[in-house]
N, C-alpha and C positions, 0 to 999 in steps of 0.2 A: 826571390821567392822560390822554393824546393816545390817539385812538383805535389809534394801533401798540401802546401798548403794552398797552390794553384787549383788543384781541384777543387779543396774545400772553399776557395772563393769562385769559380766558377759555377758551384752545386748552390753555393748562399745566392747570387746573383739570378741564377736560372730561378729559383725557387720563390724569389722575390716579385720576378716578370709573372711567373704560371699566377701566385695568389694575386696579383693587382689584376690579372686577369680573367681567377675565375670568381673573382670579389664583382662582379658587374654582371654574373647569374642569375637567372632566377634562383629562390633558395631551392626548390627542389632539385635543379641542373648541376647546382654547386655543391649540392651534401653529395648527388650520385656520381661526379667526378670525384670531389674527394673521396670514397669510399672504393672509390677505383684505385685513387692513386693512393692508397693504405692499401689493397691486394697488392700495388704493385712493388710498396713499401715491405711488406712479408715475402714477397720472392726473393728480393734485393739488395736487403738489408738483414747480412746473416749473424752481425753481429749480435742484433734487437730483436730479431726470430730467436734465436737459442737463450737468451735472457728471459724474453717471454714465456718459452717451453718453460725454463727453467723455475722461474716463480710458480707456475701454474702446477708444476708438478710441487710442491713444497705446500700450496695451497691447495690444491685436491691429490690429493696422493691416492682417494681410491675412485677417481678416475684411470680412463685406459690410455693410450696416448693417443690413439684416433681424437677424441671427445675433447682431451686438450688441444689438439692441433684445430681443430675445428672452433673450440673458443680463442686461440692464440688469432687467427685469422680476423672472428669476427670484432676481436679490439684494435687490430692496427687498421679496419674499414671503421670502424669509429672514431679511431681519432684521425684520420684523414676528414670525417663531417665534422670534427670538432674543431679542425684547422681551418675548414671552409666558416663555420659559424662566426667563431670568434675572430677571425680577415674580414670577412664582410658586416659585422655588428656594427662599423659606426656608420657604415652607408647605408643603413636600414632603417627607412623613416621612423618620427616616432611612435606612428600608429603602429607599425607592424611591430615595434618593439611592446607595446601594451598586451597586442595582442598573442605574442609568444612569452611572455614571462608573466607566473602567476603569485604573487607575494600573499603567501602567509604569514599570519602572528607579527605582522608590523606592528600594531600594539606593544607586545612582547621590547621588541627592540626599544621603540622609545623611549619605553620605561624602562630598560639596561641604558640607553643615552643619557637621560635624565640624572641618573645617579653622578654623570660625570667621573664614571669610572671606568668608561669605554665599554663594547663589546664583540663579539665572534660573532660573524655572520657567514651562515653556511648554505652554500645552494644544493641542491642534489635535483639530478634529474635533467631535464630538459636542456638549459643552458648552463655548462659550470661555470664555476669562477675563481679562478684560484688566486689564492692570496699568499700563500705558503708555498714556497716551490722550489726546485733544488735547482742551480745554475745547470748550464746547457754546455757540450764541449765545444759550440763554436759561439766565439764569443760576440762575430757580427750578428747573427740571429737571436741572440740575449740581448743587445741592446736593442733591437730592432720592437723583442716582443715585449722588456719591459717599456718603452717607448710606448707600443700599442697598447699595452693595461694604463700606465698612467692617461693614455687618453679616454681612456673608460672610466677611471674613476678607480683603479685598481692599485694599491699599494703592492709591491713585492717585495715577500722577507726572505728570505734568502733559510731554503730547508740544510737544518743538520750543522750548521755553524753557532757557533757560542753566539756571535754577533749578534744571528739571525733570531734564536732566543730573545736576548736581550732587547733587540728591537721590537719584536712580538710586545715585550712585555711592555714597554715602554710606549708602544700604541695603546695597549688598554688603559695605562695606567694615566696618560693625559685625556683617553676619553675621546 
């Protein structure tokens, strides 16, 4: 093992201890650690800071760069509560699970199920959930997190591969 890939298994390892640990928080404790450890992910990580910049300038161009840097920020403390949410979502009874998720238009859905010709179900807001997603560069923490979606109940297609199309389509199409 080269020291790259020593690190990158000591960083997956270490990373694995912190969420089994801060998976045992109250939720409010664990969104404001993770949203620590996403400020601490923007100092730290210069590679996913400058990518960040870099979209945000592409997507608000008549923004300043202060205003970007200040949105750039407040997405990598969201997804450090979005890493705490979905690590801790199976240890969360089911009540508290009713009472953070609010379903709309379930109607809607059944009668797309019904048809038996599958359908797209999309969250926005509160809890995501992604079903569409593009692999990750280390591939212990890919399996680790498709691992944790199939325990939710999550299919992953795999974003921007022909495959991944095709499986897309091949879930709707058996329904």
């Amino acid at each position: 093992m080269n020291g790259k890939e020593l690190s990158r298994a000591f960083r997956y390892g270490l990373g694995r201890v912190l969420v089994a640990g801060l998976t045992r928080l109250p939720p409010e404790v664990g969104r404001a650690v993770g949203a620590a450890a996403g400020r601490v992910g923007w100092w730290t990580v210069a590679r996913d800071r400058r990518l960040a910049l870099d979209n945000l300038r592409h997507a608000f161009p008549e923004a300043d760069e202060r205003a970007r840097r200040r949105l750039a920020r407040r997405v990598f403390e969201e997804l450090g509560r979005n890493v705490f949410d979905v690590a801790a979502w199976p240890r969360r009874s089911p009540e508290y699970r009713r009472r953070k998720l609010r379903l709309e238009g379930v109607d809607h859905l059944r009668q797309a199920l019904a048809t038996g010709r599958g359908a797209l179900l999309l969250a926005a807001e509160g809890f995501r959930v992604q079903a569409v997603a593009r692999s990750l560069r280390e591939p212990r923490l890919q399996r680790w997190l498709d691992g944790h979606r199939r325990a939710l109940g999550v299919r992953t297609i795999p974003r921007g591969a022909v495959s991944g199309t095709r499986a897309a389509r091949r879930v709707l199409e058996e329904g």
